[in-house]
Residue, then its C-alpha position, 0 to 999 in steps of 0.5 A: x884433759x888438757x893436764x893429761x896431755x902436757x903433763x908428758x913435759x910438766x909435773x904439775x901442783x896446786x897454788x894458792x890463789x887458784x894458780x898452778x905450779x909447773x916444773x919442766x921436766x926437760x930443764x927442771x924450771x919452774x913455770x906458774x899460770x892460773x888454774x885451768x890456763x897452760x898457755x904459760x906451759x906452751x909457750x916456755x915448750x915452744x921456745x926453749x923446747x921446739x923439737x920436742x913440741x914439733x914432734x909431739x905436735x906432729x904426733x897429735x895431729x896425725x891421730x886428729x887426722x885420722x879421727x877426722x877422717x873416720x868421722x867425714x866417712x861417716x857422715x859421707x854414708x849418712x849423707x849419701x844415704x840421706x840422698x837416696x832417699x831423697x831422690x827415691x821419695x822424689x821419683x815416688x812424688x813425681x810419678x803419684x802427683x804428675x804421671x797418675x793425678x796429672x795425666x802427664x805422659x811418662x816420657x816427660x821425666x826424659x825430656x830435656x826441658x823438664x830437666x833444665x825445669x829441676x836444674x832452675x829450681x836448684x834440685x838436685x835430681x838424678x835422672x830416672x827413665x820413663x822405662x824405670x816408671x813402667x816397670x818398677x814404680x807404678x807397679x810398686x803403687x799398684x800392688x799397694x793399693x790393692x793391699x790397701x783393697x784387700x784389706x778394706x774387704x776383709x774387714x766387711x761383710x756385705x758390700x755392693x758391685x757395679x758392673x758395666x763394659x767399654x771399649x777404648x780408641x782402639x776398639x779393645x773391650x773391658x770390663x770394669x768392676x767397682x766395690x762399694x761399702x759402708x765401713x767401720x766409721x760407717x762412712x761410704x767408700x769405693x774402689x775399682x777392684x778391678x779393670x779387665x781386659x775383656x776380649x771377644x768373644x763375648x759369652x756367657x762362659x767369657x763373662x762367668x769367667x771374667x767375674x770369678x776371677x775377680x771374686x776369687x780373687x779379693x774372696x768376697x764371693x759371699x760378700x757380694x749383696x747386691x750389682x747395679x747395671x745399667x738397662x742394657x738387655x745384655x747387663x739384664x740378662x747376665x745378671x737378672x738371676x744372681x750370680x749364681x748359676x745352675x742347670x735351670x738357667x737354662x729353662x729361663x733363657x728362652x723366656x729371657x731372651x724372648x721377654x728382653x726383645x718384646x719388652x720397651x723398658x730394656x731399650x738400649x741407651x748406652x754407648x757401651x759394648x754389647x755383651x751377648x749370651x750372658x749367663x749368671x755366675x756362681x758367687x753363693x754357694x749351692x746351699x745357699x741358694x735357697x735363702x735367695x727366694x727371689x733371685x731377679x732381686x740381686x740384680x738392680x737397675x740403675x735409677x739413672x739410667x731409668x730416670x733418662x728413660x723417662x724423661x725420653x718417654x715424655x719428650x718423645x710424646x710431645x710433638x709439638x715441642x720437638x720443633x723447638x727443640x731443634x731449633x735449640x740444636x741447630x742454634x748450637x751447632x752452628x754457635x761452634x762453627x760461626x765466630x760470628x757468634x763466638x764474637x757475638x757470645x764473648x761481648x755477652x759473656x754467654x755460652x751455649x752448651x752442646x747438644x748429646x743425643x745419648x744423655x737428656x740433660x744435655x738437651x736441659x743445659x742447652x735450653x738454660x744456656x739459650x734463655x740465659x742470653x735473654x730474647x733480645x739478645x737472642x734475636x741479634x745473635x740467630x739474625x748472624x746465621x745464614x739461615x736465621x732461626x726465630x725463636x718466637x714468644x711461644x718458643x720461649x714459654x715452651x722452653x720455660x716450661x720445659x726448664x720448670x719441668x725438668x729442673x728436678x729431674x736434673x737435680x736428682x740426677x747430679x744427687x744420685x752420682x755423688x761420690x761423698x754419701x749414701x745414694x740407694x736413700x735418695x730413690x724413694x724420696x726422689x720418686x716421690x718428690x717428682x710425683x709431687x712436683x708433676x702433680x703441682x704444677x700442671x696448673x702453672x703451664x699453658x703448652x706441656x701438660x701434655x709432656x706432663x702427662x706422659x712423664x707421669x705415665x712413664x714414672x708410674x711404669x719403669x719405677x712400678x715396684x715403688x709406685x704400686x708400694x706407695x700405694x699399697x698395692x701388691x707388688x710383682x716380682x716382674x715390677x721394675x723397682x720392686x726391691x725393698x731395698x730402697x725403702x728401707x735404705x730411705x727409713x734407714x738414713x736419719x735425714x729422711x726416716x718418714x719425712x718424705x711421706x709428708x709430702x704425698x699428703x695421705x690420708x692418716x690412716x694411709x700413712x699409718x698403714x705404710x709406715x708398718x708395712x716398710x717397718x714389717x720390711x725392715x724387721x724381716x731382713x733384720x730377722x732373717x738370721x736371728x729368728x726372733x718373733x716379732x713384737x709390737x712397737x710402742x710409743x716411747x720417746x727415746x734417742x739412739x746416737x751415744x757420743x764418747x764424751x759429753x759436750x757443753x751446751x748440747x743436750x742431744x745426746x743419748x742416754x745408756x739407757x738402752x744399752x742398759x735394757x735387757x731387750x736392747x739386743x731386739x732389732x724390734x726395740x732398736x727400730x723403736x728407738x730409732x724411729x722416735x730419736x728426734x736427732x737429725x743429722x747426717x748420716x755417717x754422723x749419727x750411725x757412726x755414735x749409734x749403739x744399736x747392733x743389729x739396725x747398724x749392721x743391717x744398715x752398712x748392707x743396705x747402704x752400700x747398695x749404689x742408686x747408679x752406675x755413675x761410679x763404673x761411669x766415671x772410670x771409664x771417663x778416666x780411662x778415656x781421658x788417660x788413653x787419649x789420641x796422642x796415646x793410643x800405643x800405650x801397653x795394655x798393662x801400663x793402662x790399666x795400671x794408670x787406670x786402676x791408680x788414678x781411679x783410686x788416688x785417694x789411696x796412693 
């Protein structure tokens, strides 16, 4: 290159030595440098020549210049684009993490000390206005997780709703509506498919209205297997006959209406808004109505819900105990209006809970904070009241026993609103555990047989259907819980199979004679679409789940054995082959390595079905949480975005 270049002035050759030979071609002298080196040239150039350097420099430097520049434009696009995007990605990450997860207000983008913020942490951040996160940002988030909604749906055929209104600060009425599901990896999922304003008045055309919208639009009208509610009269009535409508729902609703209002096991516990004259609405076409040979069964109530009745069942038989009681309430009232016994609590390190009419376990949490503090010091903190409340000896035990009593009513209720794992599975095992647990330990009280007795009572009445089927009894269709959902969905997950039967200590036979009858269950639902004829099931011990690839030193894998076998596609040998798999183990994990075609696509149905309404719960926690006082002129839209998003975070 360099040859090319001064060989304008130089007429260059080659030497011996590795040195090169340059004549000027201005004054015909003869220059000499080594091979590769022109400083010689350059100089002689430069010094006996200096126009002609100047002005072939010159000439040089103005094509440099212009190289330059073209390439400084270059990278001032590339930078300016890189910029963009920067500050794009930053609004993204600021608007998903601070205004969605954190619950921020959108204004805070606009605040002059969240912009010093950014200027002390060297960002450089060109301001964006909370209007520009109103209308084109959040948007842009809500449309792509319903396209990541959308996209879940149509990849499964059978799922669950939960249903259930609220009101806001405002006194605006919604209707929230959550998907559940088991997909591919046969893991749980839910979603918030949709958060509707739901204005008055609140009719059955309102709601049939309402709810085929939602339907029709992410078209999952013939998906939909199940909806859980809560035992409000109104939920009962919208819901008891399907979604579907016809000329005789009419018939039903005199009796409905009738039977709600003379029946105790519909009493109104929830703080929700009352939706009158609910109708059913049309998700199963009119063909398929007749497969649905009884319909109540489309509608479950929610195990929860049921589960606090009880147990205000048993608190309101025990008379004596409601003394007690309110000496608990009192305490805790007068706890968060006295700093006297704020003071008194803190050098304790204790709290006591509050007191909630509307839910039972605040009642279980209140007594565990008081007999957390011990009677001693119990006794120096109600002597700080004005009107001092003595808890005596028989005030304790009865309040011991109670904890005793209802410890596991507690525990299943916290299990039954997880978010993480199958629930319909814990309905059955959880009855039962709580059959067990009033039978046991009534030998151990002195003062709550009595509440013992009643909680017995009142299981064996709002949970009839499961009770009457444990015991072999013929279930009604009016039985609250007669749907054998719940038993199936409990053999259905390898964590509990027949496991929990131990427990009620029956006779072999008994056993025996249960087990085939929840098997039978299992085997008409599989059956419904295949019209296989039913065989008997022998005693082979065979495994089910088939890993990918094989592991060191674990031996619990199963054969190809029965993918091999030409009745491997009979749900009766499945069901075989499953019930005698010794494996234990979570229940994604196992049905996810699972070959067996026809159990596994009966179990994503089944198991999509929801023991609560805690999911439909929790969004309108956050919804409270989103339209707090200090924002309650916030748009409809905007809130129901934030709603929508914050729910769903784990799809941002």
């Amino acid at each position: 290159m360099a040859a090319e270049k001064w060989g304008k002035f130089f007429q260059f050759s080659s030497l011996n030595n590795n040195r090169t030979n340059g004549l000027c071609k201005l004054c015909n002298k003869n220059l000499k440098d080594r091979h590769g080196v022109y400083s010689n040239f350059v100089k002689h150039l430069k010094r006996i020549h200096p126009r002609e350097y100047e002005k072939f420099v010159g000439y040089e430097g103005e094509h440099l210049t212009e190289e330059t520049n073209a390439i400084n434009d270059e990278q001032a696009d590339i930078e300016i684009k890189n910029t963009k995007h920067k500050q794009n990605q930053f609004i993204l990450s600021l608007t998903k993490n601070l205004i969605i997860k954190c619950n921020l207000p959108l204004n805070i983008v606009e605040h002059t000390a969240f912009r010093e913020f950014l200027k002390d942490c060297h960002l450089k951040f060109e301001p964006v206005s909370a209007r520009k996160l109103k209308h084109a940002v959040i948007p842009s988030f809500t449309n792509n997780v319903r396209k990541i909604i959308q996209e879940a749906l149509d990849n499964t055929n059978d799922l669950t709703l939960t249903i259930d209104g609220w009101s806001d600060r405002r006194c605006r009425s919604y209707l929230g509506v959550t998907c559940h599901l088991i997909d591919s990896k046969m893991s749980p999922q839910s979603y918030l498919i949709d958060f509707v304003r739901f204005k008055s008045p609140h009719t059955s055309e309102n709601i049939r209205q309402l709810t085929e919208d939602i339907l029709e639009r992410f078209n999952i009208k013939e998906k939909v297997f199940k909806v859980i509610t809560d035992n409000a009269s109104s939920m009962i009535k919208a819901y008891n006959f399907g979604i579907f409508t016809s000329e005789e729902d009419d018939v039903y609703d005199h009796q409905m209406n009738s039977t709600l209002k003379e029946d105790p096991t519909f009493d109104q516990y929830d703080d929700h808004i009352e939706l009158e004259n609910f109708r059913g609405v049309d998700v199963y076409p009119a063909e398929d109505i007749e497969e649905y040979e009884d319909s109540s069964r489309f509608r479950l109530s929610c195990f929860l819900h049921t589960l606090q009745l009880c147990v205000r069942d048993g608190l309101k038989s025990a008379s004596y105990m409601s003394k007690t009681l309110d000496k608990c309430r009192a305490l805790a009232k007068v706890s968060h209006k006295s700093t006297k016994i704020a003071d008194a609590l803190e050098e304790l390190t204790k709290c006591i809970s509050k007191a909630n009419i509307t839910r039972w376990n605040s009642d279980f949490l209140l007594i565990k904070s008081i007999l957390s503090i011990g009677k001693n010091d119990l006794d120096s903190i109600v002597m700080l009241l004005e009107n001092p409340i003595k808890f005596s000896n028989n005030d304790i035990i009865i309040l011991n026993e109670l904890i005793d009593i209802l410890e596991p009513f507690h525990e299943i209720s916290v299990k039954c609103q997880s978010e993480t794992i199958v629930t319909a599975s814990l309905v059955v095992p959880a009855v039962v555990h709580l059959i067990v647990h009033l039978r046991d330990i009534t030998e151990n009280l002195s003062y709550c047989n009595k509440l013992v007795q009643q909680l017995k009572l009142s299981i064996e009445a709002r949970f009839a259907g499961i009770i009457n089927r444990l015991n072999q009894l013929d279930v009604e269709k009016n039985d609250p819980f007669n749907d054998p959902v719940y038993f199936m969905a409990a053999v259905l997950d390898p964590s509990f199979k027949f496991f929990w039967l131990r427990d009620l200590k029956l006779s072999p036979n008994m056993e025996n004679r249960l087990k085939q009858n929840i098997i039978q269950l299992i085997l008409d639902e599989v059956n419904k679409n295949l019209k296989l004829s039913p065989t008997k099931l022998s005693n082979k011990n065979t495994s089910a789940s088939n890993p990918k690839k094989k592991k060191l030193f674990v031996y619990n894998e199963i054969s190809n054995d029965v993918s091999n076998d030409p009745e491997a596609n009979n749900p009766v040998v499945e069901l075989e082959v499953y019930l005698n798999d010794p494996i234990r183990s979570k229940f994604s994990d196992y049905w996810s390595y699972s070959q067996l075609y026809h159990l596994k696509k009966l179990v994503r149905r089944i198991c999509s079905v929801q023991a609560s309404t805690a999911a439909i719960e929790r969004v309108f926690s956050q919804a409270g949480l989103i339209l707090s006082s200090r924002r309650t002129r916030m748009s409809e839209e905007l809130f129901k975005d934030l709603v929508f998003l914050k729910v769903n975070k784990t799809l941002l």
